[in-house]
Steps between C-alpha positions, in 0.01 A plus 500: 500500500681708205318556135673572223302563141646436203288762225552592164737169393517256192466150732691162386348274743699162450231364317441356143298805448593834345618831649221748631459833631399500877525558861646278820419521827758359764425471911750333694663280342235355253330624169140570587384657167603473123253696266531609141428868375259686511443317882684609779602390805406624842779738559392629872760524727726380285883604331397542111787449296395649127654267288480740227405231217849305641515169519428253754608145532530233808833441653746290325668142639806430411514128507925440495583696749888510617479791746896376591649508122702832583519676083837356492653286176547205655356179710786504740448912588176362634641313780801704577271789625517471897162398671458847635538724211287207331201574705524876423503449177232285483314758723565775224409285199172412634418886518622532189189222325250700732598769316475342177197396551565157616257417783576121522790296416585125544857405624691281278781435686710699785893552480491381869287259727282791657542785314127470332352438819664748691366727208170391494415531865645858508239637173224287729615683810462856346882539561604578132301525206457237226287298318309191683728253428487116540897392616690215315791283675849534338523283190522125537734355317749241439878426469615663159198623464328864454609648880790353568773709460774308756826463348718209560727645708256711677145228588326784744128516461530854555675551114173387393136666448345135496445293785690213347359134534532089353279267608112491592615542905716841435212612298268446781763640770505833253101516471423504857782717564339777259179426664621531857618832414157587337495518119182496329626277234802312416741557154666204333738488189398218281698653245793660359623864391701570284659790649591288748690257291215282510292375177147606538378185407688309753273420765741389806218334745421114567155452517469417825666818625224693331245234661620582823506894471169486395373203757685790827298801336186441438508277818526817686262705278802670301521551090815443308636700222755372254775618259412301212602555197539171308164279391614231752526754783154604415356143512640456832275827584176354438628167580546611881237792524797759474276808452652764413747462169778723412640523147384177309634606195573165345169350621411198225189452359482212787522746764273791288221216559610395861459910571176563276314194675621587853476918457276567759787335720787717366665852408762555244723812573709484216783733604520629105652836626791328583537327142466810277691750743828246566474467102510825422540751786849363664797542321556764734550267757693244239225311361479656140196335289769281327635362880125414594429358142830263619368432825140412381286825573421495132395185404283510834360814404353394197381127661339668824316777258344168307456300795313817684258578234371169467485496885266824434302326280446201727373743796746442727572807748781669367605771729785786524808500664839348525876538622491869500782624752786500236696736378355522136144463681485695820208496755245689412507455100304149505174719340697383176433156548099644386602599159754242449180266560353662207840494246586155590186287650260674272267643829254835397588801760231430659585143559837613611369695750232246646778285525650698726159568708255276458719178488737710784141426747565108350796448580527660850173313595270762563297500174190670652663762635829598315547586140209667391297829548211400644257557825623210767880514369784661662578830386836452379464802237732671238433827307751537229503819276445369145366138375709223498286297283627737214881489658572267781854701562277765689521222754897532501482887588510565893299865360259324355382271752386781697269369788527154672292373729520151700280398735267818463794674666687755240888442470539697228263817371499675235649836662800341661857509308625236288723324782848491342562138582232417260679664189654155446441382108824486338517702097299314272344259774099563416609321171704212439796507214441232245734391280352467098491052533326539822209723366496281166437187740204675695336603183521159369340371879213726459433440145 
């Protein structure tokens, strides 16, 4: 059985407490031994890595994962992508978290039925690198809804990245479909996008459609995660159990108390990365601040920033990640998410980053053992040169996240290159661009 110690680092363990100087001990695949200075660990026969007063952090979840969103500027370049360059793609992009650091990731929806099991089962095999990763079914969805992109002149399933459904008996057809094939959860859109044409507050689903997605899942031991971005959408959520909740950015104080009294039942991934970057970092693409402003970016903007801090306050989980996998938000940038947790939802760094570890063991339900730096846990491990809790872009520099380790096996250490592939963050992407009314409407949220 390997050892690897960990000497000479400044340790963020996950917990509520504060940073220390210290030592870890890794054999096999577990943490064995956390100690602070001046106590060391037993380094015989062991690798010692000296940390050199670096700092040292669990692995990250991202918990919106769309491994199959291909950096392009539109919904329809999703699907167009042929299923066999889409696996290899998805192949590469999973490398690419590993090497930023992201150990875990939850799948929020594949461009294609199998694509995130297919995925999945190759990181388990040992095949290709990537974080452990829970797969998703393509999005569920209805006619006219968020996923359905058939024309009509052209009614093929294949134009579409949903698996489009009406009625409570398609719905179940679609569930144990997804299931047959494997996913770990299912993905339903109880609401709309704008980008797609589609008012985020319309929520397109009879209630007995959502009924009977939820009645197939957890039937067969599955979890459901929703696109949910209007306060009836997230009602239906807690209504039917639906776990894991994407967006909720016009969640009413009705659903704020549905969410607080129910928040040991639910996670919030707010997708906020996608809010402040298609405001502000697309007009190269054709959606200038004053284009998203039109569409509603804007005015959801400044509603989800409201609605998220008071979901802070309340204690529900809040965690990182969302719709990266776009042009003006590539792969490997979602690290921002962390800081724009503390501009917009009022989060300390250090909450930021527990968010992403801590709650990350939550939410892919191993809470004793992922998450955290501590003896018992898997040793998913990152050494980054340089403390994030005084600037949480380190975490958007593919130098700076210089060792990671997942499953007390190294992927990444500190004396191998910077892989290319992971050079990804557009100009200006650690920070987001905020127009003057924007930043006037967050300082009036926090005061």
């Amino acid at each position: 059985m390997s050892k690897i110690a960990f000497t000479n680092v400044n340790i963020f363990d996950g917990s509520d407490e504060d940073t220390f100087q210290g030592e870890v001990l890794v054999e096999g695949q577990r943490i064995v031994s956390v100690v602070r200075a001046p106590q060391h660990v037993n380094t015989d026969g062991a690798r010692v890595i000296d940390g050199k007063g670096r700092f040292l952090m669990p692995g990250m979840t991202e918990a919106h994962t769309h491994f199959s969103w291909n950096d392009q500027p539109s919904l329809a370049a999703i699907q167009f992508m042929p299923p066999e360059e889409h696996i290899l793609w998805c192949v590469r992009v999973a490398k690419r978290y590993l090497d930023m650091g992201w150990t875990s990731a939850i799948g929020a929806a594949a461009a294609k039925p199998r694509l995130d099991v297919v995925l999945r089962n190759a990181v388990n095999a040992g095949e290709f690198p990537g974080p452990r990763y829970l797969a998703g079914s393509q999005e569920i969805t209805t006619i006219g809804a968020l996923g359905d992109n058939s024309l009509p002149h052209m009614k093929f399933d294949e134009l579409s990245f949903g698996s489009v459904c009406t009625g409570p008996e398609e719905i179940r057809k679609s569930a144990r479909t997804f299931i047959k094939y494997g996913v770990d959860h299912l993905k339903i859109n109880l609401s709309g996008e704008y980008i797609a044409g589609i008012a985020a507050e319309q929520s397109p689903f009879a209630e007995d459609e959502v009924a009977m997605l939820a009645a197939e899942a957890h039937r067969n031991g599955k979890r459901i995660a929703a696109h949910a971005r209007s306060a009836e959408s997230v009602k239906q959520c807690v209504r039917h159990g639906i776990e894991l909740i994407y967006h909720a950015s016009f969640a009413d104080e009705e659903a704020l108390d549905l969410l607080e009294a129910n928040k040991d039942k639910h996670f919030v991934a707010p997708g906020i990365g996608w809010l402040v970057r298609t405001n502000f970092n697309a007009s190269e693409y054709g959606i200038s601040p004053a284009v998203a402003e039109a569409m509603g970016y804007k005015r959801e903007l400044e509603i989800a920033a409201e609605t998220l801090r008071k979901m802070h306050k309340r204690g529900i989980r809040i965690l990182p990640g969302g719709d990266y996998g776009f042009a003006w938000m590539p792969h490997g940038t979602n690290a921002n998410d962390l800081q724009y947790f503390v501009d917009y939802i009022g989060m300390t760094p250090a909450e930021a980053l527990r968010s992403a570890t801590q709650l990350g063991g939550e939410i892919m339900q191993r809470p004793n053992e992922l998450g955290m730096l501590k003896p018992g846990y898997l040793a998913d491990i990152v050494l980054v040169d340089g403390n994030p809790l005084k600037n949480l872009a380190l975490l958007l520099d593919p130098a700076k996240v210089q060792l990671v380790m997942k499953d007390g096996a190294i992927h990444k250490d500190c004396a191998t290159p910077v892989p290319f592939e992971a050079a990804l963050h557009l100009p200006g992407a650690d920070r987001p661009l905020q127009e003057e009314g924007v930043k006037e409407a967050l300082a009036d949220l926090a005061s």
